[in-house]
C-alpha positions in Angstrom: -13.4 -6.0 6.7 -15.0 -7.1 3.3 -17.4 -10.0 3.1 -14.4 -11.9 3.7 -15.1 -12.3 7.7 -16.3 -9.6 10.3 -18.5 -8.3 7.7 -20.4 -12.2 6.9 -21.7 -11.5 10.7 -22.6 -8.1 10.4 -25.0 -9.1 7.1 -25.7 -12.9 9.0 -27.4 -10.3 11.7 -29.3 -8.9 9.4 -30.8 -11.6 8.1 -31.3 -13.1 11.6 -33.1 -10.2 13.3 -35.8 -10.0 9.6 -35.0 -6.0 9.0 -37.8 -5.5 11.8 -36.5 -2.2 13.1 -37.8 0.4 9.9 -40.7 -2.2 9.0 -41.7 -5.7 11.0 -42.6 -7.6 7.6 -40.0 -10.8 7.5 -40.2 -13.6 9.0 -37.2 -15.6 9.3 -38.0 -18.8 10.1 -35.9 -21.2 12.4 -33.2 -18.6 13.0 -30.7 -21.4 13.9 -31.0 -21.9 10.3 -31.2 -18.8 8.3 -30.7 -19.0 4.6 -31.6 -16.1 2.2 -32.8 -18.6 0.1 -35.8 -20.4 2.7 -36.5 -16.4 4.5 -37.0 -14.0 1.7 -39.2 -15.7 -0.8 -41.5 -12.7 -1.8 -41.5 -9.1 -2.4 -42.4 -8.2 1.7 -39.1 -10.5 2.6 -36.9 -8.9 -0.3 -38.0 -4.8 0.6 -37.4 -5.8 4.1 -33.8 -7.0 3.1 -33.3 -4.2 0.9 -34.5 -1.8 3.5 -32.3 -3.1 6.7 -29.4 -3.6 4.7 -29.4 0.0 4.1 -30.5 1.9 7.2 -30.1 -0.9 9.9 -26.4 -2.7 8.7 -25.3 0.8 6.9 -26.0 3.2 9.2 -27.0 1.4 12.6 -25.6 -1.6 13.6 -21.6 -1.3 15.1 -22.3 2.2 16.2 -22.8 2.2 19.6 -19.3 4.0 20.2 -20.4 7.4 20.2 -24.0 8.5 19.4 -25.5 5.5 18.6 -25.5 5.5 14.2 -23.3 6.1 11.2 -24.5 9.9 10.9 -22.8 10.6 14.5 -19.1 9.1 14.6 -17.8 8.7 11.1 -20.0 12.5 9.9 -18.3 13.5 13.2 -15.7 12.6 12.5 -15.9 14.5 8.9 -16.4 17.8 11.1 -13.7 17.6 13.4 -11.4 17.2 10.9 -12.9 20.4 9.0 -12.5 22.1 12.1 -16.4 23.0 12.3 -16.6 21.5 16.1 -13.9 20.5 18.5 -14.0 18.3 21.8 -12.7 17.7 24.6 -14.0 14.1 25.1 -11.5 11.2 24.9 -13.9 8.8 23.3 -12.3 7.0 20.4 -9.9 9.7 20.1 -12.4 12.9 19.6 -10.7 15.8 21.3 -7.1 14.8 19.8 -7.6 13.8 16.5 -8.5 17.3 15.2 -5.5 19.0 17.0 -3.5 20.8 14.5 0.2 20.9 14.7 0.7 24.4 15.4 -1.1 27.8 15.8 0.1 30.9 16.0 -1.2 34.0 17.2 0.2 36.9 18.9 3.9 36.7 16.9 4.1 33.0 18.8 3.8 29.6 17.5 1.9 27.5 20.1 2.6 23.4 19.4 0.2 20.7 19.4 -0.1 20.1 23.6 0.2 16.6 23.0 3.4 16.8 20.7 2.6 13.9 18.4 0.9 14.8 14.7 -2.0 13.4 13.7 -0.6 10.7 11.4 1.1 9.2 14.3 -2.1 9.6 16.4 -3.9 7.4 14.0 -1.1 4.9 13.4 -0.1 4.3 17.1 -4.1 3.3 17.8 -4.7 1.7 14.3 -4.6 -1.2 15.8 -7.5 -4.5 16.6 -6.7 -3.9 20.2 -7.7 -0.4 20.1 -10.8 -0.8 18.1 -12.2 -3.5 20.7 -11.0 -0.3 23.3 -12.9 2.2 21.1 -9.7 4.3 20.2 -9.4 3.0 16.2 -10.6 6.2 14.0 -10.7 4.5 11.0 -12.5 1.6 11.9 -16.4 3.1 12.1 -16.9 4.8 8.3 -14.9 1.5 6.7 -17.0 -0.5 9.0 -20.7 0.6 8.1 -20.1 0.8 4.3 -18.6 -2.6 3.9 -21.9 -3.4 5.7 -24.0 -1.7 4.0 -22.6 -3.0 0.2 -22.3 -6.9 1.6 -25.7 -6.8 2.6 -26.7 -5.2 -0.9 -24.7 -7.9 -2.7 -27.0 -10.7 -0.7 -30.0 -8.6 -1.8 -28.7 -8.6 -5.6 -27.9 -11.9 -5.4 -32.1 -13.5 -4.6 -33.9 -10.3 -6.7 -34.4 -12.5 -9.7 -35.9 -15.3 -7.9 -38.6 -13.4 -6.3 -41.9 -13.8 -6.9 -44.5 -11.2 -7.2 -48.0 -11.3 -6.8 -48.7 -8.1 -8.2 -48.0 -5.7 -10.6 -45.1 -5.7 -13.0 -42.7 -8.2 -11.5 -39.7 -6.4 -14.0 -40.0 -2.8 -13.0 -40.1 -4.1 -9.0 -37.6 -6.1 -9.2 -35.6 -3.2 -11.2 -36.8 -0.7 -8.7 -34.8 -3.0 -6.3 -31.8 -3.3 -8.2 -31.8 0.5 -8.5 -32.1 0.5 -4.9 -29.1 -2.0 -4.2 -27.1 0.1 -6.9 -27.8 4.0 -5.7 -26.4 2.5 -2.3 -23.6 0.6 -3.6 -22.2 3.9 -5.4 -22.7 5.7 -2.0 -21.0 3.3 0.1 -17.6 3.0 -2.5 -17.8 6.7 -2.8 -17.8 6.9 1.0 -15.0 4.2 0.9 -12.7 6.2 -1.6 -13.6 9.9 -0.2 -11.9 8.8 3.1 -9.2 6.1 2.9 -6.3 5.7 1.0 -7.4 2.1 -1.0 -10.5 0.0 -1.0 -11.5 -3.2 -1.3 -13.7 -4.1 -4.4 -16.4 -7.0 -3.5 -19.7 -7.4 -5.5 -20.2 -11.1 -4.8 -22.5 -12.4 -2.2 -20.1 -13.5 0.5 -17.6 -13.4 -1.4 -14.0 -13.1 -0.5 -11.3 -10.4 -2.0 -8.0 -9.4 -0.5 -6.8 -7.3 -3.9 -6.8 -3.6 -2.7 -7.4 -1.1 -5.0 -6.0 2.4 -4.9 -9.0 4.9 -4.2 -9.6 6.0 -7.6 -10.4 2.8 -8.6 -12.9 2.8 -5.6 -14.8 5.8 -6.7 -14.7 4.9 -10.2 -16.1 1.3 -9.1 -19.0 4.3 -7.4 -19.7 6.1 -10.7 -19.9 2.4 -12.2 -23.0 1.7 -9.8 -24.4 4.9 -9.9 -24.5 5.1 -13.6 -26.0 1.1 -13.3 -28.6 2.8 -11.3 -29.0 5.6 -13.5 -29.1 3.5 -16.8 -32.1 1.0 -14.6 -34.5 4.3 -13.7 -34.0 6.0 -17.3 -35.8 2.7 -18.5 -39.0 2.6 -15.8 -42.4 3.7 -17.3 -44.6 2.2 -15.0 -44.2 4.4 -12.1 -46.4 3.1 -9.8 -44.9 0.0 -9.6 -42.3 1.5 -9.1 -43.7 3.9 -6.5 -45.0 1.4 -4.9 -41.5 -0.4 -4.2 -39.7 3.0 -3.4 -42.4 4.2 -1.6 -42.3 0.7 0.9 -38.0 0.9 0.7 -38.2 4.0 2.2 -39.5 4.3 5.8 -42.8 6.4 6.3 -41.4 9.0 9.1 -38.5 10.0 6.4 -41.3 10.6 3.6 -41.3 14.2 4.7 -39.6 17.5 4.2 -37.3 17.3 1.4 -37.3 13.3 1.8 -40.4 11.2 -0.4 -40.6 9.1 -3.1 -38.6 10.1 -5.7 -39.5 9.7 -9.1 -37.3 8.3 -11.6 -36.0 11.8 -13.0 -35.7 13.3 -9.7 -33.6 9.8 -8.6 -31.6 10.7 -11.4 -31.1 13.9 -10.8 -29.8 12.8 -7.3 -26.8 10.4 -8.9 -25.3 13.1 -11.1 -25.5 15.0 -8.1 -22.9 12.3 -6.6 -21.4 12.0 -9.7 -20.1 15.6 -9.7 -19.3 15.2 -5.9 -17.2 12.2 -6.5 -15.2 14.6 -9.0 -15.4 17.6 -6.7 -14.1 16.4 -3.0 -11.4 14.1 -4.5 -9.6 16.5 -6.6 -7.5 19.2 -5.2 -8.5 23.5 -6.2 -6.1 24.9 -3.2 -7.8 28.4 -1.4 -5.0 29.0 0.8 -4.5 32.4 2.2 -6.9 33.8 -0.1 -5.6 32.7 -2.8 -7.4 30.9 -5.9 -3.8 29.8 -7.6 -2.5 28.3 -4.3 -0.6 25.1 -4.8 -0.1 22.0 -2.8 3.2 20.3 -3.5 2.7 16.9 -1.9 -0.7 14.8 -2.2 -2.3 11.9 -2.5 -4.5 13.7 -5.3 -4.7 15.7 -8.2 -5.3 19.3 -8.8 -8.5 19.8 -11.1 -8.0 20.1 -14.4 -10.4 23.0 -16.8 -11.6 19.1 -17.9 -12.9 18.5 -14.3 -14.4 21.6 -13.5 -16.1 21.5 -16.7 -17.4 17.5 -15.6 -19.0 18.9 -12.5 -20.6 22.0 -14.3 -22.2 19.6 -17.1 -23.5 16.8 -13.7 -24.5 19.7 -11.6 -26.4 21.4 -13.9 -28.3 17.8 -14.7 -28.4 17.8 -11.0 -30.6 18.3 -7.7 -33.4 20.5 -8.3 -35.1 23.0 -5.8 -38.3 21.2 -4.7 -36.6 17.7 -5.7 -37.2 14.7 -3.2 -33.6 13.5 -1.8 -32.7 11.1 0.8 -33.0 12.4 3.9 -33.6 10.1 7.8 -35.1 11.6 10.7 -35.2 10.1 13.8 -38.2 8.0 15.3 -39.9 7.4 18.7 -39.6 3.5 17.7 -37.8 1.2 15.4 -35.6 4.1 13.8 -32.1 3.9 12.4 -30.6 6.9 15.1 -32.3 8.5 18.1 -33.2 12.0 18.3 -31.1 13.1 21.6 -27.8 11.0 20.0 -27.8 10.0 16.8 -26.6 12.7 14.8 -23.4 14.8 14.8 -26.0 17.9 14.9 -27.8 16.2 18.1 -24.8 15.8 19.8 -23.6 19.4 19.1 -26.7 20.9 20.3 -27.2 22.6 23.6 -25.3 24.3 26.2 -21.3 23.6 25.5 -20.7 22.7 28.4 -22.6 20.0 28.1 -22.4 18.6 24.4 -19.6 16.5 23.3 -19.0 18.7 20.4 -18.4 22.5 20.5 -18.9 24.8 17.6 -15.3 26.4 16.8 -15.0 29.6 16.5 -13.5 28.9 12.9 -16.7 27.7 11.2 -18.5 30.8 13.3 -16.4 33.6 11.5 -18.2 32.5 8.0 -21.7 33.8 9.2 -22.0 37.8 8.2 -23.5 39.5 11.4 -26.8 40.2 9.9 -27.1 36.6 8.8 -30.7 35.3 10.1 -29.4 31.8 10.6 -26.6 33.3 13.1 -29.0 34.7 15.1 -31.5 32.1 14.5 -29.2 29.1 15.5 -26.8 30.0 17.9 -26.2 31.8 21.5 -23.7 33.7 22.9 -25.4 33.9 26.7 -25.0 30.7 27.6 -21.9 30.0 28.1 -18.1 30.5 27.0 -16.3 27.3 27.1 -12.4 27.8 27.8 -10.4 24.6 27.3 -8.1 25.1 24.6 -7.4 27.2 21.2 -9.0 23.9 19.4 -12.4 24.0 21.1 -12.6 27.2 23.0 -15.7 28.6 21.7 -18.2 31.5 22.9 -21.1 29.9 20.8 -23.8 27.0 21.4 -26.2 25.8 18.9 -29.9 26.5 20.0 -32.1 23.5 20.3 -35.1 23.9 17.5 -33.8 27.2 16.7 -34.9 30.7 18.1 -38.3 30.5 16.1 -37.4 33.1 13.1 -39.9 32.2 10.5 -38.1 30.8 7.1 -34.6 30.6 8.3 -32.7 26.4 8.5 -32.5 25.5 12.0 -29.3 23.3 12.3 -30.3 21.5 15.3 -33.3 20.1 17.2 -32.4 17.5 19.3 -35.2 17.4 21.8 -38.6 16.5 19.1 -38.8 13.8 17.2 -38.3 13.4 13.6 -37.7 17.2 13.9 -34.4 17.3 12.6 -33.7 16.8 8.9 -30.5 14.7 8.2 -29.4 14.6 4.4 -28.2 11.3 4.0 -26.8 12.1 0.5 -27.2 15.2 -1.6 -29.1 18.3 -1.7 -30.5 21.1 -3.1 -27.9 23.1 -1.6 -25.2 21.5 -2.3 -25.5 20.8 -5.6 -26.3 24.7 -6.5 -23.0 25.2 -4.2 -21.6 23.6 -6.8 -22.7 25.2 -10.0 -21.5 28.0 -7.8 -17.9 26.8 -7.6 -17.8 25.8 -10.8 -18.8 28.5 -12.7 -16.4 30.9 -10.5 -13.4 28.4 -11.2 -14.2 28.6 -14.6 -14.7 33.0 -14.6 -18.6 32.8 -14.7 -18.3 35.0 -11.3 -21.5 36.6 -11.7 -23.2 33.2 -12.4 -21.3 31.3 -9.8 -22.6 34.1 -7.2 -26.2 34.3 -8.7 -26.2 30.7 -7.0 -24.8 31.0 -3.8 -27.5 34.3 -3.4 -30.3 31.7 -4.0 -29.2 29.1 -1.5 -28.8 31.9 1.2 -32.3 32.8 0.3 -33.4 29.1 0.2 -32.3 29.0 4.2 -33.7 32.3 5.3 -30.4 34.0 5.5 -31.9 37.3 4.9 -28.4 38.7 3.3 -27.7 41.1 0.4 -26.9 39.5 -2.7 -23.7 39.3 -4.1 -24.6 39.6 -7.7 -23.3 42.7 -9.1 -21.0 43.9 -6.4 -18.1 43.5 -8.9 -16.7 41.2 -6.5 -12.8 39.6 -8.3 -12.0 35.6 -8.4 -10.7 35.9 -4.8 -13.2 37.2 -3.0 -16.1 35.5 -5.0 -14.0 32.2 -4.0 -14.3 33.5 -0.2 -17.8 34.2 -0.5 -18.3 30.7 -2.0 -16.0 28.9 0.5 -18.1 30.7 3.8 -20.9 29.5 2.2 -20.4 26.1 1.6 -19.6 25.5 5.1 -22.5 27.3 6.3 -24.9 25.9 4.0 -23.4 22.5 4.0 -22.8 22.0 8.2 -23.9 18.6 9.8 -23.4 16.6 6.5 -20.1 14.9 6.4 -18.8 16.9 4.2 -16.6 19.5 6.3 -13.2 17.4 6.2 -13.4 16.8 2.4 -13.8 20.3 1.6 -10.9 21.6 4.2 -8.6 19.2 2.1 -9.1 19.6 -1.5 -9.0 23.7 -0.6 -5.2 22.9 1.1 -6.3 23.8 4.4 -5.5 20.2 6.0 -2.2 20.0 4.3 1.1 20.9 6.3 2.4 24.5 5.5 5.6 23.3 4.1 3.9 22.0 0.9 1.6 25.3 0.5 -1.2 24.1 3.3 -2.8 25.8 6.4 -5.5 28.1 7.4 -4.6 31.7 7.8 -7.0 34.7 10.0 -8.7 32.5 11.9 -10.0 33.0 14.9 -9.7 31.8 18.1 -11.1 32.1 21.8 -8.0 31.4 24.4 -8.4 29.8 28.3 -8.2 33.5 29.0 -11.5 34.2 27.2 -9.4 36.4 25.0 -10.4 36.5 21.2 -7.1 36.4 19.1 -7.8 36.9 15.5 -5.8 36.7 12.3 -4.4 33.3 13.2 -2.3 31.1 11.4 -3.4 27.2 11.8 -1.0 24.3 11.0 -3.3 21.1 10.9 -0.8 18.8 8.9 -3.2 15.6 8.6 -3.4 12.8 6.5 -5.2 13.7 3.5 -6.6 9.9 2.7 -6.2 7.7 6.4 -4.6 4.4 6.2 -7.0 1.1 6.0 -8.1 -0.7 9.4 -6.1 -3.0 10.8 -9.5 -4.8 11.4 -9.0 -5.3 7.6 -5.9 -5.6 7.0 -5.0 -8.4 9.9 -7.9 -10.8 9.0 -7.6 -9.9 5.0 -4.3 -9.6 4.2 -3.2 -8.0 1.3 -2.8 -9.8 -1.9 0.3 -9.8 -4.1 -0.4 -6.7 -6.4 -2.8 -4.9 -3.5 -2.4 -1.4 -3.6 -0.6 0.5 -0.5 -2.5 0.0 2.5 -0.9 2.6 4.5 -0.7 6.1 2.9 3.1 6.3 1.6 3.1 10.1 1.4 2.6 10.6 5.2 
C-alpha cells in the first residue's frame, strides 16, 4: 500500500497523535482538521514529524500482530526463514512458513507434515481476507516501510518552510533532509531485499501504481543514501547539526553503540548499507561446502569479481569499531517496542517452552564448544522441547546472559533498555564483510584476520584463525558460522541463507547439508540433508495490489520463477 490509500491513514495518524510517543513536543491543533501546513510550523513540530515518522509509523504502528513493533514480526520473520528459530505457534503463519520441504536423515526422506510448499503457503493466504485474519506474511515488512518513507515524503515536503529561531537554519534543515534520506534508502532497501518488485513514491501523498522490478528498488536506496551522503559530506557546523541529530534521536537509544553520530561516522554508516545492498541481493552459493556451488534458477544474479570488489571498496569506507550506529532499546514509557515483546530476541528468550520462538539446533551447531557466548547465552538444563525436526531444540536463550564478563548477551528481555537492537548496521557486520570479501576474492588470511576480531569484539574467547593454513572452503565455513553467530537477532538470517543457496530447492543446486536435528524422540540425528525450497523474493501484498492495481508496463507482481 503506497501513499496511494491505506498508507495516507497510516501517515494521517501520525500527524494526528503529534509524534508524542519518543518526545511530547507537537501540538496539533484542532485534530478534526490537521494539515501539515497549520501543525508543524517550527523546528520542535518538524523533529517531532521527522522523529514519529521513523520510529512510531516505521517501526510501531500496525504491529500489534505479534510482539508489538517492526523488529519482532517482519526480523522474525527474517529468522525463521534462515532457520535460526522455529515455532510452533500458528500466529500469522509462524510455525509453517519455515517448514522445509523435505529432510532426510537416517537413509529416509521425511516430507513437509503439511504437504504444501512454501510458495503455495504464501499464495493461498496472500490474500486482504487473511491479512484482516492475521495469516498474510507479506503484508507486515511492506506495511511499515511504505509507512515509514510516506511519512518521510510529508516531512520533505514542509522542511524548507520552517522557520528557525536559532542557529544555522541551512545545516538544520539539511540535518533533516539527511535524516528523511538515510531512512528512505533503508526503507527501499528493506522493500527490494524482500519482495519481488516495489513501488517507487517520493511525493507527498502522492499516488503510483508503476511497479518496479527490485533492482530498481534498491538502486532507487543507493540513490537516497548517496543523497544523504552527498548532504553530511557538506556540514561544517556540527553543532547545529548535533543539535538536530541529537533531538531526532530519542535519549534512551543515545547509549551503547547508539549516539549522535557525526557526519563522518553517518557516512560511514551508508557505505555500510551500500555494500549490504550489493551483498544480500546477489547470489555467492556455499552449498555442501562448496565455494563454486551453483544455483541454476533465481530471481538474482551470481556476484561478479566486479561486485565483490564494490563491497570490499564500501566496507572498507565503512562502520568503524567505536563508531555510533543506530541502535533502539526499549523504554518504561513512550518507546517504539516493549522490553518483554518487542523484539524477535525478547520473544526468543526464556524457557522454550514457553517462548514463541525456539532456537534450532541448526543455528546452535555454528558455536565451537569453547565459545564464551555458548555458554554465556544459552541453557541446556531447562528444558528439551520435542515437537518436530523444524523446532525440536535442546537449547533456550538465557535472559541477561549468565554474567561472563566481556562476552554479547543476545537476549535480555526482563530490564529495560537492557537489550541493544541494531536497527541498521554494525560494527560487526560490516567487518563480516571485509571478511567475506577478501576470502571471495583469495585474501584468506585477511578475510580471517577479520572475523578473529569480531569474535574477540563479543567475548568469544576462541583461537584465532589466522595462520592455521585454513583453504577457500573451510575459511568460507568459518566465515559463514560466524556471520550467523555474530549477526543473530538482526534481520538478516533469511538474506544470508538465500544468496549462499541454502533456501533454494535441491534440484537447481540448493539445500543445507549436516545439519542437525533433535527428533520427538529426543534423538540427535546429525549429518542431515534439508530441502527448504522457498521463494527467494515473496510476491507483493494483495493489500497492494487489490487497492493499487498495477499499471500497464508494472513489473511482475507475483514472482514468475516460483
Amino acid at each position: 500500500m503506497n501513499n496511494n490509500k491505506l498508507i495516507k491513514l497510516a501517515v494521517l495518524a501520525v500527524v494526528l497523535a503529534g509524534i508524542t510517543a519518543c518526545k511530547k513536543q507537537l501540538n496539533v491543533g484542532n485534530p478534526n482538521a490537521p494539515t501539515l501546513q497549520a501543525n508543524v510550523t517550527d523546528e520542535a513540530g518538524i523533529t517531532s514529524l521527522a522523529q514519529g515518522s521513523v520510529y512510531i509509523d516505521g517501526f510501531l504502528n500496525g504491529d500489534g500482530w505479534l510482539g508489538n513493533s517492526y523488529f519482532s514480526l517482519p526480523y522474525g520473520y527474517s529468522e525463521l526463514l534462515g532457520d535460526v528459530v522455529g515455532s510452533d505457534v500458528a500466529n500469522q503463519q509462524i510455525s509453517g512458513i519455515a517448514l522445509p520441504w523435505s529432510v532426510t536423515y537416517g537413509g529416509t526422506a521425511y516430507p513437509n507434515p503439511t504437504s504444501t510448499t512454501q510458495t503455495n503457503l504464501i499464495r493461498v493466504y496472500n490474500t486482504r481476507g487473511s491479512t484482516g485474519a492475521g495469516n498474510n506474511a507479506t503484508y507486515y515488512q511492506w506495511l511499515n516501510m511504505y509507512a515509514l518513507n510516506g511519512s518521510l515524503n510529508n516531512v520533505l515536503s514542509v522542511i524548507d518552510g520552517i522557520k528557525f529561531s536559532s542557529g544555522d537554519p541551512v545545516t538544520k534543515k539539511n540535518t533533516l533532509k539527511a535524516w528523511c534520506y538515510w531512512w528512505k534508502g533503508y526503507a527501499y532497501a528493506s522493500v527490494g531485499s524482500m519482495y519481488y518488485a516495489g513501488i517507487i513514491n517520493d511525493g507527498a501523498y502522492a499516488d503510483n501504481n508503476n511497479y518496479k522490478i527490485k533492482d530498481s528498488i534498491i538502486a532507487r536506496s543507493n540513490y537516497y543514501f548517496s543523497q544523504a551522503s552527498t548532504i553530511l559530506s557538506g556540514i561544517t557546523d556540527v553543532a547545529d547539526y548535533s543539535e538536530v541529530l541529537g533531538n531526532l534521536i530519542p535519549s534512551f537509544c543515545q547509549v551503547g553503540n547508539g549516539g549522535v553520530l557525526t557526519p563522518a561516522m553517518w557516512i560511514r554508516n551508508i557505505n555500510t548499507m551500500l555494500a549490504r545492498n550489493i551483498l544480500v541481493n546477489k547470489l555467492s552459493p556455499f552449498v555442501n561446502g562448496n565455494p563454486a556451488a551453483v544455483i541454476s534458477k533465481s530471481s538474482t544474479t551470481a556476484m561478479t569479481s566486479s561486485d565483490w570488489t564494490s563491497v570490499l571498496t564500501l566496507a572498507t569506507a565503512g562502520i568503524q569499531k567505536g563508531d555510533y550506529v543506530f541502535t533502539g532499546r526499549s523504554a518504561p514509557a513512550n518507546g517504539f517496542f516493549s522490553t518483554g515483546s518487542g523484539t524477535i530476541s525478547a520473544m526468543t528468550t526464556g524457557p522454550n517452552s514457553s517462548t514463541t520462538f525456539k532456537i534450532t539446533e541448526r543455528f546452535m551447531a555454528n558455536y565451537q564448544a569453547n565459545d564464551k557466548r555458548l555458554a554465556n547465552d544459552y541453557s541446556t538444563t531447562v528444558n528439551h522441547f520435542h515437537d518436530s525436526y523444524n523446532y525440536g531444540t535442546r537449547y533456550s536463550v538465557v535472559d541477561g546472559g549468565n554474567g561472563a564478563a566481556g562476552v554479547y548477551v543476545i537476549g535480555n528481555k526482563s530490564t529495560d533498555g537492557a537489550y541493544e537492537l541494531f536497527i541498521a548496521g554494525s560494527y560487526e557486520e560490516n567487518a563480516l564483510m571485509l571478511a567475506e570479501a577478501n576470502i571471495r576474492m583469495g585474501n584468506i588470511e585477511t578475510g580471517l584476520a577479520y572475523v578473529d576480531a569480531v569474535r574477540a569484539y563479543q567475548g568469544a574467547g576462541v583461537a584465532a584463525t589466522v595462520g592455521t593454513e585454513l583453504n577457500l572452503a573451510e575459511a568460507m565455513q568459518v566465515l559463514v558460522s560466524e556471520r550467523r553467530v555474530a549477526l543473530v537477532f538482526r534481520g538478516l538470517s533469511f538474506y544470508d541463507s538465500r544468496r549462499w543457496g541454502w533456501t533454494y530447492d535441491v534440484s537447481v543446486g540448493g539445500g543445507y547439508y549436516n545439519g542437525i536435528i533433535l527428533t520427538p524422540d529426543d534423538v540427535v540425528h546429525t549429518g542431515v540433508a534439508i530441502n527448504y525450497s522457498f521463494m527467494d523474493y515473496w510476491d507483493i501484498p494483495a493489500d497492494e495490489t487489490v487497492l493499487n492495481p498495477p499499471s500497464s508496463g508494472s513489473a511482475a507482481v507475483v514472482n514468475p520463477n516460483y
